[in-house]
C-alpha positions in Angstrom: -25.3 -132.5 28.8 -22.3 -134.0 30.6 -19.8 -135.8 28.0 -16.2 -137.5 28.9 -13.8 -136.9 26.0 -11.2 -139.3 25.7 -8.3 -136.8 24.6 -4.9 -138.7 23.5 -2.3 -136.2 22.5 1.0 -137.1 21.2 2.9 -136.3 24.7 0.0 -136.8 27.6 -3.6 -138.6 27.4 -6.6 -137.2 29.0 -10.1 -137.7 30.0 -12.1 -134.4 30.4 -15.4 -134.0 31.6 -17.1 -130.8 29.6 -20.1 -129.4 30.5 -21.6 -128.6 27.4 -24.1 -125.8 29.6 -21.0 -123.5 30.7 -19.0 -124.9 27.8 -16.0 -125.6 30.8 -14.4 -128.4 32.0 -15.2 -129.9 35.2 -13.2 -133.1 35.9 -9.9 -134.0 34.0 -7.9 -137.2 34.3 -4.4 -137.0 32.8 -1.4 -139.5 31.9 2.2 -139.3 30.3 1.9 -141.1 26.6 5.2 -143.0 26.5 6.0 -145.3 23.6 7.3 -148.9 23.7 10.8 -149.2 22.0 10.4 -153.4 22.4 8.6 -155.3 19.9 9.1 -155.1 15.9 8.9 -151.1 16.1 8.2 -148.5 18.5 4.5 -148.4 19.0 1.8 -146.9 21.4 1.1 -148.6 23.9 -2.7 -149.2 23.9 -3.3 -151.3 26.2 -2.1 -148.9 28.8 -4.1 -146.2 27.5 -7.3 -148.3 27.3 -6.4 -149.4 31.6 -6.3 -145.7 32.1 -9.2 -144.6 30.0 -11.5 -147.2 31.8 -10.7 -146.4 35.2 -10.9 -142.6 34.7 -14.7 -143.0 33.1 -15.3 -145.5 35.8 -13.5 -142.9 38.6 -15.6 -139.6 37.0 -18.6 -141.4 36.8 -18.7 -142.0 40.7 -18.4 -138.4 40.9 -20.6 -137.3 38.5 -23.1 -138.2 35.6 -21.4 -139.4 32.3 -24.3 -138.4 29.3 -22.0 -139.2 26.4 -18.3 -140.5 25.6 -16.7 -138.2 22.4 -13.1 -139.1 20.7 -9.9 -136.5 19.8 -6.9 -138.1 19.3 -3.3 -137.1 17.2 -3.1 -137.5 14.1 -0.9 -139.6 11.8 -1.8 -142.8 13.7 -3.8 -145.7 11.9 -4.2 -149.1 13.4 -4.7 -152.6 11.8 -7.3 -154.6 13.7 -8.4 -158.4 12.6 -11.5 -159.7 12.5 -12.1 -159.6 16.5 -10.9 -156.4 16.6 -7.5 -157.1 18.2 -4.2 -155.9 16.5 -2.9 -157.2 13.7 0.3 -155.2 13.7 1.1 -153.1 17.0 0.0 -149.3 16.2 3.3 -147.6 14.9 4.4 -144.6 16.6 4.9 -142.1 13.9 8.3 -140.7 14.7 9.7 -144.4 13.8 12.3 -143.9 11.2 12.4 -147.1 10.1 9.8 -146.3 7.4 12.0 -144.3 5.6 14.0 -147.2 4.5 11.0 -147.9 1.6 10.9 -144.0 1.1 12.0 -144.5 -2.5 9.6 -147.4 -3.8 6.7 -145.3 -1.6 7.3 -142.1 -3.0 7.1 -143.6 -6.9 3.1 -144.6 -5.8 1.9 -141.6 -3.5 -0.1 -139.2 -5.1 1.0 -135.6 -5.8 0.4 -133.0 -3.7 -2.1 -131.4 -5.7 -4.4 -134.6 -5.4 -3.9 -135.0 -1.6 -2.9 -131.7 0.0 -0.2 -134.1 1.9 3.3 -133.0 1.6 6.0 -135.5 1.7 6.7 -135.5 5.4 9.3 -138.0 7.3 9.3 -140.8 9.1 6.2 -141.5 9.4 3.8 -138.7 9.6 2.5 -140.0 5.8 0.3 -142.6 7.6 0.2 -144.1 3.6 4.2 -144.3 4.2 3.7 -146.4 7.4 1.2 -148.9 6.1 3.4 -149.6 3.0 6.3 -150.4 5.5 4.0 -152.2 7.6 2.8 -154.3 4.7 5.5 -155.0 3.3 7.9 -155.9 6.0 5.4 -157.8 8.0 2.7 -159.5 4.5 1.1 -162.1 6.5 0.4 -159.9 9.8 -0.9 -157.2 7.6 -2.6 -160.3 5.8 -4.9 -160.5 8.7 -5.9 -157.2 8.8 -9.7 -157.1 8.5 -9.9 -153.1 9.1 -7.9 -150.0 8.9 -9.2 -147.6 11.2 -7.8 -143.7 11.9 -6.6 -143.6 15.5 -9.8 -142.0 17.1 -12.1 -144.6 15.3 -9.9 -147.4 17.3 -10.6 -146.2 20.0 -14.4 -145.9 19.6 -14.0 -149.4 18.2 -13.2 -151.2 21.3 -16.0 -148.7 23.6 -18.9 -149.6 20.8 -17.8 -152.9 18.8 -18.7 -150.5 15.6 -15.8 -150.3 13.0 -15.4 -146.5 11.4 -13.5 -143.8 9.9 -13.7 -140.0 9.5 -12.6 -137.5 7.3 -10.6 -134.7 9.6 -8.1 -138.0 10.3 -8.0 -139.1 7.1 -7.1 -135.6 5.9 -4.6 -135.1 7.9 -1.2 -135.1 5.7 -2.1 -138.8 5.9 -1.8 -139.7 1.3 -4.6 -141.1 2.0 -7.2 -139.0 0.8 -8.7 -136.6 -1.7 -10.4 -133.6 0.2 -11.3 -131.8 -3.2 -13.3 -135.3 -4.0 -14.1 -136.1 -0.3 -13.1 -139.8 -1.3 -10.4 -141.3 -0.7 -6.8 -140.9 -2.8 -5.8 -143.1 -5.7 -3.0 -144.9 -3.2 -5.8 -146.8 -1.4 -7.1 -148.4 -4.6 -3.3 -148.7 -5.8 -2.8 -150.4 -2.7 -5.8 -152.5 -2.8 -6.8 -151.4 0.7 -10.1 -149.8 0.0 -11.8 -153.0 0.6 -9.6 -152.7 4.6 -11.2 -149.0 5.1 -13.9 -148.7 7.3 -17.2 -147.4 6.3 -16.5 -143.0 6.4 -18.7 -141.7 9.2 -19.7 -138.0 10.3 -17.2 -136.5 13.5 -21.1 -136.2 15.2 -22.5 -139.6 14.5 -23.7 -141.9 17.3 -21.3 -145.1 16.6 -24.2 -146.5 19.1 -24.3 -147.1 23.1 -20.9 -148.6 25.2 -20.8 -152.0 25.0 -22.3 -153.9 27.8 -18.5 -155.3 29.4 -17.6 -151.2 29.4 -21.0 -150.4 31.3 -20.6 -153.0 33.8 -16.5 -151.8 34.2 -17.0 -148.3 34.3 -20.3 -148.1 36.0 -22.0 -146.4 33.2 -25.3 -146.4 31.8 -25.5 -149.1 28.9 -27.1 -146.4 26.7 -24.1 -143.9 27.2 -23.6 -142.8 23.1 -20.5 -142.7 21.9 -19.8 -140.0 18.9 -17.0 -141.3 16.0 -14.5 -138.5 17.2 -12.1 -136.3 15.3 -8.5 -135.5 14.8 -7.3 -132.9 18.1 -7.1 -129.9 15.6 -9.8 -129.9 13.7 -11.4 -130.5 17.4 -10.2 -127.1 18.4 -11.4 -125.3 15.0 -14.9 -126.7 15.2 -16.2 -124.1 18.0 -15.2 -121.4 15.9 -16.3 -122.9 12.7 -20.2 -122.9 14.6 -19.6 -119.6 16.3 -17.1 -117.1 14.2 -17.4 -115.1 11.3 -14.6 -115.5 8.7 -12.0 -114.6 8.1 -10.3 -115.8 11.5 -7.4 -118.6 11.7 -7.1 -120.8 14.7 -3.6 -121.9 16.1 -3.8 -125.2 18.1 -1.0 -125.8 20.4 0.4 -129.1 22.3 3.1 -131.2 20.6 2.2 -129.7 17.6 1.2 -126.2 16.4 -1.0 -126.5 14.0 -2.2 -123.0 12.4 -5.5 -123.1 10.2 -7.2 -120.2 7.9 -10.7 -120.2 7.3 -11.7 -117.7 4.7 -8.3 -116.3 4.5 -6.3 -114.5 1.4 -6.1 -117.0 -1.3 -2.1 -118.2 -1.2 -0.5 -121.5 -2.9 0.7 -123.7 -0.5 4.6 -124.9 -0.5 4.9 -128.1 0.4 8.3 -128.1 1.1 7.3 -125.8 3.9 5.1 -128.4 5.7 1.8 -126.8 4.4 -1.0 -128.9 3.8 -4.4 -129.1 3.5 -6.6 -130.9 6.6 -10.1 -131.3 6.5 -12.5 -129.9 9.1 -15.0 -131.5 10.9 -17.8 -130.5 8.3 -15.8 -131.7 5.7 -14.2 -128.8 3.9 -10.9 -128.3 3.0 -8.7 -125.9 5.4 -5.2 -124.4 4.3 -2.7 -125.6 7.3 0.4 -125.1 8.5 2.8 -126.8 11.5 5.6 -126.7 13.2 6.5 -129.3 16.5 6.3 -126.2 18.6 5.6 -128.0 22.0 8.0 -130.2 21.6 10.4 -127.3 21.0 9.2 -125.7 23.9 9.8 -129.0 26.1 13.8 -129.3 24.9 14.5 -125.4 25.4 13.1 -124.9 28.9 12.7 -128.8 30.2 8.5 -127.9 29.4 8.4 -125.1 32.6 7.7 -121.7 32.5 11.0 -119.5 33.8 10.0 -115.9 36.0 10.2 -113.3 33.7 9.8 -109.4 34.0 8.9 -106.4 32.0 13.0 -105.9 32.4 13.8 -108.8 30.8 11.3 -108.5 28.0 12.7 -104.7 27.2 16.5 -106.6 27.2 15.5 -108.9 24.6 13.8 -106.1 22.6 16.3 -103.4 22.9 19.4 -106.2 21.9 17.2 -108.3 19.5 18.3 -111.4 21.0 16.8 -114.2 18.7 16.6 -117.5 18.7 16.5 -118.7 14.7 14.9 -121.4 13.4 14.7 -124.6 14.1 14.8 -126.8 17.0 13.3 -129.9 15.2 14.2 -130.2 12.1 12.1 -132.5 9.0 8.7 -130.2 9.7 7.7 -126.9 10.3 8.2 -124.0 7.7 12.6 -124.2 7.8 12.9 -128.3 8.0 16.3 -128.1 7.2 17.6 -125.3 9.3 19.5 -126.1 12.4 18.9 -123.7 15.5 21.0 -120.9 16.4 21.1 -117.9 18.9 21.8 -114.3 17.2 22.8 -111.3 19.7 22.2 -113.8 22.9 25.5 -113.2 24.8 25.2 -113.8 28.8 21.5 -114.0 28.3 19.8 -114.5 32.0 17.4 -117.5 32.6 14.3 -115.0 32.5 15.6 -113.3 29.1 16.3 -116.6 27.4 12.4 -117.6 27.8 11.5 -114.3 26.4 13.4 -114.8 23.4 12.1 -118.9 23.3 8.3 -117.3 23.4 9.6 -115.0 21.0 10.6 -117.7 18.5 7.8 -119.9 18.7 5.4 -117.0 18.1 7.6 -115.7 15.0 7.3 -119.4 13.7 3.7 -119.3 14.4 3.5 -116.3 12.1 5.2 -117.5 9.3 3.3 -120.0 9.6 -0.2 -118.0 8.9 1.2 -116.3 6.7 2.1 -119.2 4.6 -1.4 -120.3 4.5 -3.4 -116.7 3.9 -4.1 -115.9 7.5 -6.6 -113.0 7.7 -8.8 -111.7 10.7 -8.5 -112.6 14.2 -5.8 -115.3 15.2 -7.7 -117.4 18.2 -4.8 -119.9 20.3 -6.1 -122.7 22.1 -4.1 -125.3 24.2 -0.9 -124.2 26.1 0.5 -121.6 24.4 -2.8 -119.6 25.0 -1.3 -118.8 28.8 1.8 -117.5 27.6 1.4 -114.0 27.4 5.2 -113.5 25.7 3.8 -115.6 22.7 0.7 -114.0 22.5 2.3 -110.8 22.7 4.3 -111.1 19.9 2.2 -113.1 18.1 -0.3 -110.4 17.6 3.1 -108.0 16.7 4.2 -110.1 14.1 0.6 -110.8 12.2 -0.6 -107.0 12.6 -4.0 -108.5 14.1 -5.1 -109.2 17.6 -4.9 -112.6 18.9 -7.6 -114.0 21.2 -6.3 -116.2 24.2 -8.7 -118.8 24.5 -9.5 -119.5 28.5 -10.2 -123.3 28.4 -7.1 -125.5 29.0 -7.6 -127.6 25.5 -9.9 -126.1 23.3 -9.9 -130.0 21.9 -11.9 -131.0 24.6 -14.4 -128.6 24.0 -14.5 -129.3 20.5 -14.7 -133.5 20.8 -17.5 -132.5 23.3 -19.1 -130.0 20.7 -19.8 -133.7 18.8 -22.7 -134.3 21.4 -24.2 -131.3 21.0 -27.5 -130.3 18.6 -26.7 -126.6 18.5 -24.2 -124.1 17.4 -22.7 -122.9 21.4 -20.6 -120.1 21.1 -17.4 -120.4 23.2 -16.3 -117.7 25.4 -13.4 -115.6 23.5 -11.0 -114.9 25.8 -8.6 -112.4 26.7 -8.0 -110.3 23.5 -4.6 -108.5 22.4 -4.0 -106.2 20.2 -0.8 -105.4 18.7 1.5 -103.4 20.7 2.0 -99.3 19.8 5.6 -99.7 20.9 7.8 -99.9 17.5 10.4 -102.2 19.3 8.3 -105.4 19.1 7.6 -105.1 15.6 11.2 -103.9 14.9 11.8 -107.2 16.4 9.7 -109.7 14.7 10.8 -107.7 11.3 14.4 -108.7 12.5 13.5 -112.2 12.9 11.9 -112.5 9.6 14.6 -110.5 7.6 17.3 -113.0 9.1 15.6 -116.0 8.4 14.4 -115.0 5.2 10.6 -114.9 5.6 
């Protein structure tokens, strides 16, 4: 089976074509995801997105056969559609400050941590803070709201005319819901929006076939199914959920690098930290942990790789040139530490982007520690070519780290939706943790001067 997943990350939006046969991607369409500043708030810009996914199914689908459309989109994002499906409030990007002005009057009604898993994030990565802004700044727009669907439900909205929602969205440090009831949290019915949430529907359901107006615009067969989606991360943990023996943790990078355990040493989450608890496709809770490690990579190196040698890496080793947490501050395991260099005199342009892999993979493992990592770390996304992350990442845990080959393991995952059996992906390159005592010398360094 052939299936076109509609892939909108935080930074870029894609259309990939998997081949669920050699589990591999053979087409990809790609886009930057900008934000509009105009208008009441910054929001996405979904009409854009929409042009762009229609003529990239319509501009695959010349080239080859589409047999499905699946969904994997970023998280904290909920629109407010009305009755025909059109926006009632533009779709709020979540790194709008805006929200925090109600922080106070939202925090005295969102549920604890222990009911949610959701710590109290900023801005508005609590999707439950943005639609309290929303409906209180803007009553008689959010008046009209007849739905509140996740962000990759939206989308499968205006391809199938079917209104949904889905758990690994909703669970995703949203207040929103209750993954030790699988229902949703006490702020929906102390909001009275229950009655706005869209029937909850399986990652792998069939919302039904395109609408006719898509078929005719994109060429497609009228019967092309369209699966309800799932949030990017959980995308890249569900191959290994089908396929992989616990304990293992997965670390899914873009924007975000999300780090999940699965069957990993039982730890209590800080939520200070920016732990939390997401929900996987299947519908279990899974300990979690993030940091805005692409977005950190993008400011330190302008988001290109910098020629490195073996030279440079035994500089940065022998000196313990660090680079201490963090970049972005408000998430990640040290919000409210600003970034500093330690021992990083005269640094050349190939030793700096040792120690900037260095970082993010020392991040990365306090991160997995935080949550009860155990077993084999696999990375997907980006940061699965960087071989100075990987490196060190597999240093600093004490376990080996699998590189995963595809270029998104999301893609894979979203396409996984189609599928009736269990594939097993490809591994990857695996790397064991090095026998030289100067990379672990140097992730201990790290940790004992940030404080792990």
């Amino acid at each position: 089976m052939i299936v076109a997943v509609i892939d909108i990350g935080k930074t870029n939006a894609k259309v990939a074509l998997v081949d669920l046969a050699s589990m591999a991607e053979v087409a990809l369409r790609r886009t930057a995801n900008a934000v509009i500043a105009d208008g009441p708030y910054p929001h996405h810009d979904v009409e854009r997105l929409w042009t762009f996914i229609l003529d990239s199914l319509a501009d695959i689908n010349r080239e080859q056969r589409i047999d499905a459309v699946s969904i994997t989109t970023h998280g904290a994002t909920a629109v407010l559609v009305d009755a025909e499906g059109g926006l009632a409030l533009p779709a709020i990007d979540y790194e709008f400050t805006g929200t925090d002005e109600l922080a106070q009057s939202y925090d005295a009604v969102r549920p604890p941590f222990a009911e949610t898993g959701t710590p109290r994030l900023p801005a508005g990565l609590n999707i439950g803070a943005q639609l309290f802004w929303q409906q209180k700044r803007f009553p008689a727009e959010f008046a009209r709201a007849a739905a509140i669907l996740m962000y990759p439900q939206y989308w499968a909205l205006r391809l199938t005319g079917v209104a949904a929602n889905e758990v690994t969205s909703l669970g995703c440090h949203t207040d929103l819901w209750n993954p030790w009831q699988a229902d949703y949290s006490s702020l929906v019915d102390q909001m009275s929006w229950r009655q706005l949430m869209a029937p909850v529907r399986p990652a792998r359901d069939r919302l039904g076939p395109i609408l006719q107006a898509i078929a005719q615009q994109t060429g497609l067969d009228p019967a092309t199914p369209v699966f309800c989606g799932l949030h990017d991360s959980n995308a890249s943990l569900l191959p290994h959920l089908l396929s992989d023996r616990p304990p293992f943790s997965v670390v899914s990078t873009g924007t975000w690098v999300v780090s999940m355990a699965v069957g990993g040493r039982k730890v209590e989450l800080d939520p200070a930290r920016d732990t939390l608890v997401n929900v996987n496709a299947l519908g279990d809770p899974v300990p979690s942990a993030r940091f805005m490690g692409g977005r950190e990579f993008s400011l330190l190196t302008g988001g290109q790789p910098v020629d490195w040698d073996e030279g440079d890496v035994a500089a940065v080793l022998a000196r313990q040139a660090l680079l201490l947490p963090s970049t972005q501050q408000g998430s990640g395991p040290f919000p409210h530490r600003a970034a500093q260099w330690h021992n990083a005199e005269a640094l050349s342009a190939g030793q700096r982007f040792v120690a900037i892999s260095f970082y993010l993979a020392l991040m990365t493992a306090t991160c997995l520690e935080l949550i009860g990592g155990d077993g084999p770390t696999t990375v997907e996304g980006p940061f699965a070519q960087n071989r100075l992350f990987i490196r060190m990442l597999a240093a600093a845990t004490g376990r080996h780290v699998i590189a995963s080959e595809t270029s998104t393991g999301t893609s894979i995952g979203a396409a996984l939706l189609a599928s009736d059996s269990a594939n097993v992906m490809s591994e990857g390159e695996l790397t064991e943790p090095s026998a030289d005592p100067a990379w672990h010398d140097y992730a201990r360094s790290w940790q004992r001067v940030v404080g792990t």
